[in-house]
N, CA, C and O atoms as a MOPAC input file, in Angstrom:
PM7 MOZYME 1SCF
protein

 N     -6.88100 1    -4.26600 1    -7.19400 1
 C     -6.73000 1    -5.54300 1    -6.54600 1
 C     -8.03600 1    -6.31900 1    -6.41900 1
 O     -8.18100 1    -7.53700 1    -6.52300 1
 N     -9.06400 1    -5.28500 1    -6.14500 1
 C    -10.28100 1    -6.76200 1    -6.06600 1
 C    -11.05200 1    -7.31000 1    -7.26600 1
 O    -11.98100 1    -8.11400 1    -7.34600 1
 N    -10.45000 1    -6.70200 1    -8.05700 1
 C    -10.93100 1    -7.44200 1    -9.42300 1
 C     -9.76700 1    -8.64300 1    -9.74200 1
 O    -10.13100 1    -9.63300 1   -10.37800 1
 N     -8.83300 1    -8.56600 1    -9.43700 1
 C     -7.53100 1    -9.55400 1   -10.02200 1
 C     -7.82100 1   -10.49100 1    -8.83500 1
 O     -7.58700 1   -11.67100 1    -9.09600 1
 N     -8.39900 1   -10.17700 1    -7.25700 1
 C     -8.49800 1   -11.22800 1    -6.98500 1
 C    -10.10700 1   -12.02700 1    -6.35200 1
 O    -10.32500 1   -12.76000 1    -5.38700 1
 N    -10.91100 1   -11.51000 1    -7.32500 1
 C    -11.66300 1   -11.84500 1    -7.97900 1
 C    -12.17100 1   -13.26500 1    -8.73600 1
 O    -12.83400 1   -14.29100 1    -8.57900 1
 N    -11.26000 1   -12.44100 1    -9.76200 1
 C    -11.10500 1   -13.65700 1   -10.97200 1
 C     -9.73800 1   -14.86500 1   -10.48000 1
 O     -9.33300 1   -15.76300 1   -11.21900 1
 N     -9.35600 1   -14.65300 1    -9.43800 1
 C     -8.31600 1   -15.68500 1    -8.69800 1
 C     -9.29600 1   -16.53200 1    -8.04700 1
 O     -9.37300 1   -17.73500 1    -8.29500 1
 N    -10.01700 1   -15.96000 1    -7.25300 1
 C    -11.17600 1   -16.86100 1    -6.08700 1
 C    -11.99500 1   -17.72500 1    -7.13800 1
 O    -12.20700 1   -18.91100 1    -6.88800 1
 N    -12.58900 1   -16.98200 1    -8.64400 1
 C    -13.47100 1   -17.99000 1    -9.39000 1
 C    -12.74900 1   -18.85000 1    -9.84700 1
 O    -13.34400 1   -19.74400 1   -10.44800 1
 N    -11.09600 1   -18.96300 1    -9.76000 1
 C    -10.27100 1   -19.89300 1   -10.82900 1
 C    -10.61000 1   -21.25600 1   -10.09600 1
 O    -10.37900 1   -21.69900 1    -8.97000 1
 N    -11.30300 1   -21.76000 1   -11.30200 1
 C    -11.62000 1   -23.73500 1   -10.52200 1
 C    -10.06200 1   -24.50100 1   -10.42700 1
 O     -9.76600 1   -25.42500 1    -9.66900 1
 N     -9.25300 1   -23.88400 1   -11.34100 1
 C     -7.72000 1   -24.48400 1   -10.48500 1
 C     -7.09800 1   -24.27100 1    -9.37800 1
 O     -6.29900 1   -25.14200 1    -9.03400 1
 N     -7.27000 1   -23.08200 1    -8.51200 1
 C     -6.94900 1   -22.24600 1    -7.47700 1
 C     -8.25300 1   -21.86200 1    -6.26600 1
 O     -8.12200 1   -21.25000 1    -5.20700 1
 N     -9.06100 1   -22.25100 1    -6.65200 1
 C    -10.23800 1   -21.69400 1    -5.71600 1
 C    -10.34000 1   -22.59400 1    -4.10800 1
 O    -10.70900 1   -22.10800 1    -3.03900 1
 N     -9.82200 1   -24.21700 1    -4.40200 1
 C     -9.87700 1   -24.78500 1    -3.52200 1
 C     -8.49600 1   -25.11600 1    -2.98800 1
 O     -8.24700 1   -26.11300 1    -2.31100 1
 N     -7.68300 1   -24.25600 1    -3.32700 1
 C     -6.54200 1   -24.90900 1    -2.92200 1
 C     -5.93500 1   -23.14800 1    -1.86400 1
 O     -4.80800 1   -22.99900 1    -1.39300 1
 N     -6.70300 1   -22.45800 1    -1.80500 1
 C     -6.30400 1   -20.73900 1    -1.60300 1
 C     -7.63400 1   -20.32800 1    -0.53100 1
 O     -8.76600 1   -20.77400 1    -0.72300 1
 N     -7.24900 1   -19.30700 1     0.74300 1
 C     -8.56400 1   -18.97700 1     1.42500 1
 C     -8.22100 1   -17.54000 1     1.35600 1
 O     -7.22000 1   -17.08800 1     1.91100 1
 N     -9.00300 1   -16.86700 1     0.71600 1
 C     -8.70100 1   -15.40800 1     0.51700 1
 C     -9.89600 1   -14.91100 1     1.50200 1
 O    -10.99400 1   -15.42300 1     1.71900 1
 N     -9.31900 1   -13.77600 1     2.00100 1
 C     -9.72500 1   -12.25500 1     2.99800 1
 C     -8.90500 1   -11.24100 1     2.63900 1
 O     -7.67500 1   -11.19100 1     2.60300 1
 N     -9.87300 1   -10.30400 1     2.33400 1
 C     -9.46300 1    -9.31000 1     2.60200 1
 C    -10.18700 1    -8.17100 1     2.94400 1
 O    -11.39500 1    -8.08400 1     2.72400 1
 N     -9.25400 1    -6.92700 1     3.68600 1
 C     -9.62300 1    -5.77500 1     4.62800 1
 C     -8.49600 1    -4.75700 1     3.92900 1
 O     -7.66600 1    -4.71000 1     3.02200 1
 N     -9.07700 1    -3.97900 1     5.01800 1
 C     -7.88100 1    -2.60800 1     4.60200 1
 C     -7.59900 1    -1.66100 1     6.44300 1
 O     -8.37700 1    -1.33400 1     7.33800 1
 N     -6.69700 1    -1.58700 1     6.32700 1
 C     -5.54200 1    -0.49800 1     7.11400 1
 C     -4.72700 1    -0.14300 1     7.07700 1
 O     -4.19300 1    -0.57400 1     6.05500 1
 N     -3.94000 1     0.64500 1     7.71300 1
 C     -2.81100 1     1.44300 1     7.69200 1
 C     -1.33900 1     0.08200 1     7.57900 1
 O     -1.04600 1    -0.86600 1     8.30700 1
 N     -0.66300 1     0.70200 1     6.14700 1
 C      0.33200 1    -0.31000 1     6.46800 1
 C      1.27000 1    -0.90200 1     7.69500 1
 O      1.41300 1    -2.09400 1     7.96400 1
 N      1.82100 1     0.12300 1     8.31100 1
 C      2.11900 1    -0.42000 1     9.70200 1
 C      1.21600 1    -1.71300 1    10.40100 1
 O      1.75800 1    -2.59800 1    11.06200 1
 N      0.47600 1    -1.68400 1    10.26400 1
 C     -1.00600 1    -2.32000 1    11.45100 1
 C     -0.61300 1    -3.50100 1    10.13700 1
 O      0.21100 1    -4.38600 1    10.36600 1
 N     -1.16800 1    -3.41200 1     9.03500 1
 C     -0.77800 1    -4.53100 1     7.74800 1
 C      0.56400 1    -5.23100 1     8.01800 1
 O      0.67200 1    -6.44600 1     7.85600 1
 N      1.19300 1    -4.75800 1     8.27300 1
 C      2.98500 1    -5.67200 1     8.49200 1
 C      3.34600 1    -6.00400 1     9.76800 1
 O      4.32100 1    -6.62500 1    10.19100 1
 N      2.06900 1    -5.30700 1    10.52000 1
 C      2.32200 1    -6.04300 1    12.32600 1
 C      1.73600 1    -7.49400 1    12.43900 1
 O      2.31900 1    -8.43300 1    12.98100 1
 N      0.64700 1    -7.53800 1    11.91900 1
 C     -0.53600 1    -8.81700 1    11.41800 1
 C      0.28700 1    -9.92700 1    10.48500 1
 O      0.38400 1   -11.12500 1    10.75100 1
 N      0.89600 1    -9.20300 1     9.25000 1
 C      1.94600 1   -10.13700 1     8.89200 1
 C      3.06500 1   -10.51500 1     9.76800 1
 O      3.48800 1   -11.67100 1     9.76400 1
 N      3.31600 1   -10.05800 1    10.14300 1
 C      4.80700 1   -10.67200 1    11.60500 1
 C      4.04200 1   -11.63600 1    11.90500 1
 O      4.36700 1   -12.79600 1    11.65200 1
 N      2.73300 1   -11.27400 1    12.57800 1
 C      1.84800 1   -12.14400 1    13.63900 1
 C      1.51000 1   -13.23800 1    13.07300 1
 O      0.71400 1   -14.01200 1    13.60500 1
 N      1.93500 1   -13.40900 1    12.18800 1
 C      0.99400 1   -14.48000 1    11.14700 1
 C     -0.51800 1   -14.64600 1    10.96600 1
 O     -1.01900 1   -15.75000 1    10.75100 1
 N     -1.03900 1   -13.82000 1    11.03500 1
 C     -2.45100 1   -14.11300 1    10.76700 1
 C     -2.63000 1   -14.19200 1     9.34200 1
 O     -3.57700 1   -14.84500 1     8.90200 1
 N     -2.00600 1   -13.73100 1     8.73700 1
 C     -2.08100 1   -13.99500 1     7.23100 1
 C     -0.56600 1   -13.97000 1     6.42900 1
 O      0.34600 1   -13.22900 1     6.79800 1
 N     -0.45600 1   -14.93100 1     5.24400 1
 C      0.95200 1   -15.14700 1     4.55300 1
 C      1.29100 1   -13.93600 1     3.87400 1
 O      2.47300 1   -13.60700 1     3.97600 1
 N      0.40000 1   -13.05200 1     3.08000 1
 C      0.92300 1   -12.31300 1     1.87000 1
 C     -0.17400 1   -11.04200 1     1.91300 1
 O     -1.30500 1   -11.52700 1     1.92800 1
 N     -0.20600 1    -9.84900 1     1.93300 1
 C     -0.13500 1    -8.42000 1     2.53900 1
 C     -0.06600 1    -7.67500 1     0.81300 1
 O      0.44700 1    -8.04900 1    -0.24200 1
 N     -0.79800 1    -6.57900 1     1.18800 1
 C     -0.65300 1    -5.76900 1     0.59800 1
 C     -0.61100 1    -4.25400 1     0.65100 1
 O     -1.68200 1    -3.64800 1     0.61400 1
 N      0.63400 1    -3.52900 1     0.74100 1
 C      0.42800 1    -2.45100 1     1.22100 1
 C      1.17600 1    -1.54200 1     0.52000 1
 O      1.39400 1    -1.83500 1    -0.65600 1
 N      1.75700 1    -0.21600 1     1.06200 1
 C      2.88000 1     0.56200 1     1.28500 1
 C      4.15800 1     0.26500 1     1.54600 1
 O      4.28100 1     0.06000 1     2.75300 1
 N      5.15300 1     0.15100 1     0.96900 1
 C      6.86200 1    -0.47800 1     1.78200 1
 C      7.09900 1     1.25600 1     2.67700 1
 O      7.42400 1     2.39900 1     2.35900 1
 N      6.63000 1     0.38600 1     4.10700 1
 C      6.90300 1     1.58100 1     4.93300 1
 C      7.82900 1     1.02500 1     5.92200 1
 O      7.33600 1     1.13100 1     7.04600 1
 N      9.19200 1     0.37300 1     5.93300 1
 C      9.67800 1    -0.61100 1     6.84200 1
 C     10.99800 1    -0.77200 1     5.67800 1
 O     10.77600 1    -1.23200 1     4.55900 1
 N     12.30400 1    -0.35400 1     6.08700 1
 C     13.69600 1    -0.82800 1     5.48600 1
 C     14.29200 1    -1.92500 1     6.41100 1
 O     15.19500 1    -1.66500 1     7.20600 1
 N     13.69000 1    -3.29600 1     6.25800 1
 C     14.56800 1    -4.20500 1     7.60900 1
 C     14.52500 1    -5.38500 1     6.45400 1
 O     14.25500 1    -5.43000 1     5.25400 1
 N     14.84500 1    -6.10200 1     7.24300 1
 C     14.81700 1    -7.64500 1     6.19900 1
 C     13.87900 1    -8.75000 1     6.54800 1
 O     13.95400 1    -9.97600 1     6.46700 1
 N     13.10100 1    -8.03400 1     6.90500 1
 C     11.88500 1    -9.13300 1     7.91200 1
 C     10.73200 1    -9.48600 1     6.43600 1
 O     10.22000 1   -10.54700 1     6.07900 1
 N     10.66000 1    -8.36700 1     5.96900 1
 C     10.02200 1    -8.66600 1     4.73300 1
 C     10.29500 1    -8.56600 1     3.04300 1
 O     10.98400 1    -7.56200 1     2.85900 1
 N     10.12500 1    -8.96100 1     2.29700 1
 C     10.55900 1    -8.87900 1     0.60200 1
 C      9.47900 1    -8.07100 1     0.61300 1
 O      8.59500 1    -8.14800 1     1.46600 1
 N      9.49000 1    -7.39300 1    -0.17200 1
 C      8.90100 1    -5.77800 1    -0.71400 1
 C      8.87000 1    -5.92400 1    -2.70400 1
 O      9.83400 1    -5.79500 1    -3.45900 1
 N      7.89700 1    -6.12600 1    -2.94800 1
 C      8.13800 1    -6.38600 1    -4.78200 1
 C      7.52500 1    -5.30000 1    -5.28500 1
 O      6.45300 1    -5.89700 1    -5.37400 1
 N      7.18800 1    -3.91200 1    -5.81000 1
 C      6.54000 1    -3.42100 1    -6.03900 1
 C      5.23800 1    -3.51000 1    -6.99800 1
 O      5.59900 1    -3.52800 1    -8.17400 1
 N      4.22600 1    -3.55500 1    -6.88900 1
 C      3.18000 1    -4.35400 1    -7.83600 1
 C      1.88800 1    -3.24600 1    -8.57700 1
 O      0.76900 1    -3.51900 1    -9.01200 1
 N      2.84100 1    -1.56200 1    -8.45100 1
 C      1.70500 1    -0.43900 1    -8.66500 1
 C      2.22200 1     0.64300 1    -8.44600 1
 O      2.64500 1     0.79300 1    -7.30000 1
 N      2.40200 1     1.86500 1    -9.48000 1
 C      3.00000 1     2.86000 1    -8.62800 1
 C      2.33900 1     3.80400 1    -9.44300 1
 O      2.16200 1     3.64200 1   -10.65100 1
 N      1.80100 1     5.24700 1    -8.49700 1
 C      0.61500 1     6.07200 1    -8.60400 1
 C      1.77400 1     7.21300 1    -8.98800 1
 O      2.99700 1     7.10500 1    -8.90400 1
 N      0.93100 1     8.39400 1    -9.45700 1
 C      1.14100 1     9.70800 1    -9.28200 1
 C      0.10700 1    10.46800 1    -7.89400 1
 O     -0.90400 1     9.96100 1    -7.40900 1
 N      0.63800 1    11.57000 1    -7.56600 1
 C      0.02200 1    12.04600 1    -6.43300 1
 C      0.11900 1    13.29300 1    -6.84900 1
 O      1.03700 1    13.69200 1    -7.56600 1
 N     -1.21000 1    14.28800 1    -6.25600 1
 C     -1.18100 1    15.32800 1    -6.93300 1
 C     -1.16200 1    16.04800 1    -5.16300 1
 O     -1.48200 1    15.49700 1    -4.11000 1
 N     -0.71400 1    17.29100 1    -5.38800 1
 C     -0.98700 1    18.06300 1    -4.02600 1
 C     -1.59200 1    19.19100 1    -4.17400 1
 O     -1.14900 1    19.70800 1    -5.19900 1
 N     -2.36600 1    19.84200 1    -3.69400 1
 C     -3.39600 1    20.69500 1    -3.43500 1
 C     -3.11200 1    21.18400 1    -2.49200 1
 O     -3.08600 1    20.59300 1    -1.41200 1
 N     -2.58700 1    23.40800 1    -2.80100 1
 C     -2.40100 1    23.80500 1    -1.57600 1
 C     -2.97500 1    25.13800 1    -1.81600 1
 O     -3.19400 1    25.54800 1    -2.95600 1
 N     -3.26900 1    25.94900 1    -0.54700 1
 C     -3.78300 1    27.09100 1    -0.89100 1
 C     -2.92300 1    28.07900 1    -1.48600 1
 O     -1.72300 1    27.98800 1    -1.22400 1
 N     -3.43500 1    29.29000 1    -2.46600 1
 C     -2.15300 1    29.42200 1    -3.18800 1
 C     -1.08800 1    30.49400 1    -2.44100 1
 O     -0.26700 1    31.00600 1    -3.20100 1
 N     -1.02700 1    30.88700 1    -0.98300 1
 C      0.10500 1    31.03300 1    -0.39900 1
 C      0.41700 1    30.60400 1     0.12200 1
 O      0.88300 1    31.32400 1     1.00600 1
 N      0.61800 1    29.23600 1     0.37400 1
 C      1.52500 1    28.31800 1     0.86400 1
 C      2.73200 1    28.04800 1     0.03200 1
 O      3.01100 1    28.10700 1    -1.16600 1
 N      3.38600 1    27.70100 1     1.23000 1
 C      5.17600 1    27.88500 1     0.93600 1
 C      5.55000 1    26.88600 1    -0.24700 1
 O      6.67800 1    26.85100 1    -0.73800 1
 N      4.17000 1    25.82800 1    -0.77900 1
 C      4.90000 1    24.57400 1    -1.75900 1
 C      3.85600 1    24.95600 1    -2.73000 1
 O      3.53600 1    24.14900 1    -3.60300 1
 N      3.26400 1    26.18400 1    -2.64900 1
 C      2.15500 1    26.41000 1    -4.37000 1
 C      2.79200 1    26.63700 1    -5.00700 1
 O      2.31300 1    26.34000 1    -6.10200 1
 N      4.05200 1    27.17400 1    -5.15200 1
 C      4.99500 1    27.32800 1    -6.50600 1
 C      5.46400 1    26.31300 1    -6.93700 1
 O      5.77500 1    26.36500 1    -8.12700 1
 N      5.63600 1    25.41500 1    -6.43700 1
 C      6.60500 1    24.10600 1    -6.47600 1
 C      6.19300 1    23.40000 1    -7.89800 1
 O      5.00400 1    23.08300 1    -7.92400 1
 N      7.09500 1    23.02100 1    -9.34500 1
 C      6.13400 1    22.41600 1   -10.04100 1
 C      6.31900 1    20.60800 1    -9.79000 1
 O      5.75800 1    19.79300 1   -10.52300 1
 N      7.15300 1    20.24600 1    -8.69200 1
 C      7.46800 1    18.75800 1    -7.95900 1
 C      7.51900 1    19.02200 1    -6.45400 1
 O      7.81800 1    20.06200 1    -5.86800 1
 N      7.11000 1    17.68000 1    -5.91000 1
 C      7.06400 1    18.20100 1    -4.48400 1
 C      7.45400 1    16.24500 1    -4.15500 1
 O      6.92500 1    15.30400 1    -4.74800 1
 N      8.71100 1    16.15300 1    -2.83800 1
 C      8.83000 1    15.35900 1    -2.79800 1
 C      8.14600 1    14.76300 1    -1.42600 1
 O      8.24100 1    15.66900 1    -0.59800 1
 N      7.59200 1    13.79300 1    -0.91800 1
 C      6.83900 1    13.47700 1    -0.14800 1
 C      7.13300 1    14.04800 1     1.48900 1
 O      6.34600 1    14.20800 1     2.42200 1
 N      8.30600 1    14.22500 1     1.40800 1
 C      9.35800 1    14.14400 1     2.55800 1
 C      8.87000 1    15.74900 1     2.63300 1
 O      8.70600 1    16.19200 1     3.77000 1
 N      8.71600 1    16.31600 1     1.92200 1
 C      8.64400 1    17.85400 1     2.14600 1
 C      7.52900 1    18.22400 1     2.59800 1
 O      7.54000 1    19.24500 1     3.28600 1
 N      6.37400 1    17.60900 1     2.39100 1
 C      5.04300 1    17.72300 1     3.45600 1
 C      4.78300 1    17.12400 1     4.51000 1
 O      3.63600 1    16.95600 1     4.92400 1
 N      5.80200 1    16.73100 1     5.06900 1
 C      5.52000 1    16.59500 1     6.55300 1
 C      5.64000 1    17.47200 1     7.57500 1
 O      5.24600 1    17.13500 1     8.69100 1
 N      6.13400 1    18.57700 1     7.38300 1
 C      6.44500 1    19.58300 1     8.29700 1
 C      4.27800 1    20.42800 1     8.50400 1
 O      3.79300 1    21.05900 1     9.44400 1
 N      3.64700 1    19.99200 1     7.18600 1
 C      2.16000 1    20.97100 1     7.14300 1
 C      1.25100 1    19.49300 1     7.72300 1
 O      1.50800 1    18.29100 1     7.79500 1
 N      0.17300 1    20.30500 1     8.03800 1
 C     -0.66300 1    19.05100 1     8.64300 1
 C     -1.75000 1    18.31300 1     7.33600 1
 O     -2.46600 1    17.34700 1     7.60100 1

């Protein structure tokens, strides 16, 4: 993202017409600030199923997990996110 918006802030068609900031936190805290309006357009995590916000997806990672090898998910050759919440 801060290279794409980057080259958005130098665009002499868009530079004066756009006031870009940006920070970083936890999405929750990101979509409370958006409610609040302090800013129009967010970038985060879709951690929220309501209709308060459109959700477009714009990036999607692989995640690797790292566990010691007797833990109950070192065999696992997929692990779904939902299943590590029970370990800290």
């Amino acid at each position: 993202m801060p290279q794409l918006l980057k080259k958005f802030e130098n665009n002499q068609l868009t530079s004066s017409k756009f006031s870009i900031s940006t920070g970083t936190g936890l999405s929750p805290d990101i979509l409370n600030s958006l409610l609040a309006e302090e800013f129009d357009v967010a970038f985060c995590s879709k951690c929220r199923d309501d209709n308060l916000f459109e959700f477009t997806p714009i990036s999607r990672q692989k995640m690797v997990l790292i566990t010691p090898l007797n833990h109950p998910l070192a065999n696992k050759t997929a692990v779904n996110l939902a299943e590590t919440l029970p370990y800290p």
